[in-house]
C-alpha positions as CSV (number, residue, x, y, z in Angstrom):
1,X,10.3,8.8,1.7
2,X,8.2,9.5,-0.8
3,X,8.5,6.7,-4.3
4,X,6.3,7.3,-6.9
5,X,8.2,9.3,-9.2
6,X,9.9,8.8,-12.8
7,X,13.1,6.6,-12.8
8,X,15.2,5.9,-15.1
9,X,15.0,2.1,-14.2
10,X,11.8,0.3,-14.4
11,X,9.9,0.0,-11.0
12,X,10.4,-3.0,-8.4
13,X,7.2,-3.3,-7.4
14,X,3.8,-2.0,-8.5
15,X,0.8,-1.9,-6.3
16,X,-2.2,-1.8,-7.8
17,X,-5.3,-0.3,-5.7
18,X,-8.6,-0.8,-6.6
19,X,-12.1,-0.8,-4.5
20,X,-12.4,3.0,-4.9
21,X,-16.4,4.8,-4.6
22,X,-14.5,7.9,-6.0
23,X,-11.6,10.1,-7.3
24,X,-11.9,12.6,-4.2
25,X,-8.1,12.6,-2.1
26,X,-5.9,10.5,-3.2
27,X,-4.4,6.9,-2.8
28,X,-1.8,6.2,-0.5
29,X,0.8,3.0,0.0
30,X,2.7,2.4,2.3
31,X,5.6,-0.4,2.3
32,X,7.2,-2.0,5.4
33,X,9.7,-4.1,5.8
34,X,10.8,-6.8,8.2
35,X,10.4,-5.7,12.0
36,X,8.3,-2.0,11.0
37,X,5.0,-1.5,12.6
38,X,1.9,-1.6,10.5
39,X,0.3,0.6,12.3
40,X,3.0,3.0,12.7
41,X,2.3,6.3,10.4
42,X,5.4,6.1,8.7
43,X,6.6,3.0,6.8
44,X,10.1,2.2,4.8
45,X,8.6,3.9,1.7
46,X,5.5,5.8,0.9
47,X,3.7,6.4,-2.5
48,X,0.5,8.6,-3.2
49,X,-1.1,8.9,-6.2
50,X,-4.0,10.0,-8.2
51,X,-7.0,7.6,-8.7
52,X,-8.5,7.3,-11.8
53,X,-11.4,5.2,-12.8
54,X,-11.5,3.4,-9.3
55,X,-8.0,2.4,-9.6
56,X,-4.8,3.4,-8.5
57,X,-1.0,2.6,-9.2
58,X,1.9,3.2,-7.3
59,X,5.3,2.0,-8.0
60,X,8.3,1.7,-5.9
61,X,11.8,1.6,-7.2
62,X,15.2,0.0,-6.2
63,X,14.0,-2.1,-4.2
64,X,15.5,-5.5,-3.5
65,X,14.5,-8.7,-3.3
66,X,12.7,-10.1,0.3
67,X,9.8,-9.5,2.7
68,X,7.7,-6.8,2.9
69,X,4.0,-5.7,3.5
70,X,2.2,-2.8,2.4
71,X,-0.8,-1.1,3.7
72,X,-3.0,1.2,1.3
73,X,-5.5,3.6,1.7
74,X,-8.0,5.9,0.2
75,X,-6.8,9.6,2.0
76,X,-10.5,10.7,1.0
77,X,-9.6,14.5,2.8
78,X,-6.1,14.9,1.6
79,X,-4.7,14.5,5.1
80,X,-2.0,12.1,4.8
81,X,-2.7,9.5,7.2
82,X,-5.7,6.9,8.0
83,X,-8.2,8.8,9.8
84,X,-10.0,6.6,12.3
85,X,-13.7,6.7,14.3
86,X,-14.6,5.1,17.7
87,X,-10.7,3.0,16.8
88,X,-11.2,1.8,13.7
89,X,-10.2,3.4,10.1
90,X,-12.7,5.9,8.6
91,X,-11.2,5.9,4.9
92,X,-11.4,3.0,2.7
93,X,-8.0,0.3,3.4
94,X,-6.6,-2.4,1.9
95,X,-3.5,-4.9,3.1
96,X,-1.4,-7.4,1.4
97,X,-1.1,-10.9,1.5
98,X,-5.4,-10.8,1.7
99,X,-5.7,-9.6,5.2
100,X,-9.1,-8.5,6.0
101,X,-9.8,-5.8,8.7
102,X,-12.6,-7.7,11.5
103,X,-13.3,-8.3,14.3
104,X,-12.0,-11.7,14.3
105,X,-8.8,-11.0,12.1
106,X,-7.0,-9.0,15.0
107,X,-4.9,-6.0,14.2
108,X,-2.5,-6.3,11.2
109,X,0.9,-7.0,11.6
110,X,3.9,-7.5,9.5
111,X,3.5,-11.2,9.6
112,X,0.0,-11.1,8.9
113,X,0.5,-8.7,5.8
114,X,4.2,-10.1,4.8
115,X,4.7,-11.2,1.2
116,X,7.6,-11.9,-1.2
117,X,8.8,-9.4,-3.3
118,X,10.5,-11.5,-6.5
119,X,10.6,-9.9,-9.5
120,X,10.4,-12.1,-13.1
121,X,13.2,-10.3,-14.5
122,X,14.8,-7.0,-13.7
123,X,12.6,-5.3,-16.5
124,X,9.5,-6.4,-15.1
125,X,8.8,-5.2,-11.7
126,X,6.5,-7.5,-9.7
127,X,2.7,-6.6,-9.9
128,X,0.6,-6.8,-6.3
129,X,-3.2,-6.1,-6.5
130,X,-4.9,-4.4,-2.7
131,X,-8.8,-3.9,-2.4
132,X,-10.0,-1.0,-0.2
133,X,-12.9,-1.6,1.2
């Protein structure tokens, strides 16, 4: 499911990416919620935006209260997923909750990446900031 489009309502939850080298593709978050894969291709929602000056912002809507985790990405070719070399991504990716991609990190998981969505009010949607790298 695709959720970056207008509404009516204010968004739940904006993610903002930043860490982008340039405008090429476009920028991609996922969200996942409580027992998803990470690393499965398709998550609970999905937004994909333009960047613009080395940031992007995608919103989801109608979402309630609880857990979730997103994953974002720079789709530098357009292709809709995270392409990968010798196992490990080849675009630019960012997680939630800090999580940093190494070799001593492991692979993200939900638990790893989980954070709590709480809005301050239901005209304000809750404001999450992810660094591609």
């Amino acid at each position: 499911m695709i959720m970056n489009t207008n509404q009516p309502n204010p968004p739940s939850l904006v993610v903002r990416v930043s860490g982008f080298k340039h405008a090429g593709g476009r920028a991609i978050a996922k969200l996942y919620r409580p027992g998803d894969n990470v690393l499965a291709k398709e998550g609970s929602a999905m937004a994909r935006v333009e960047i613009r000056d080395g940031v992007a912002e995608c919103a989801f809507f109608g979402l309630p209260e609880g857990p979730y985790a997103v994953v974002a990405f720079h789709d530098e070719n357009d292709n809709g997923v995270v392409d990968h070399r010798l196992g490990l991504p080849s675009e630019p990716i960012g997680f939630s909750n800090g999580f940093r991609l190494s070799l001593l990190s492991g692979r993200p998981t939900f638990e790893k990446l989980r954070f709590e969505l709480r809005r301050p009010s239901p005209e304000v949607p809750m404001t999450l900031a992810i660094e591609v790298r």
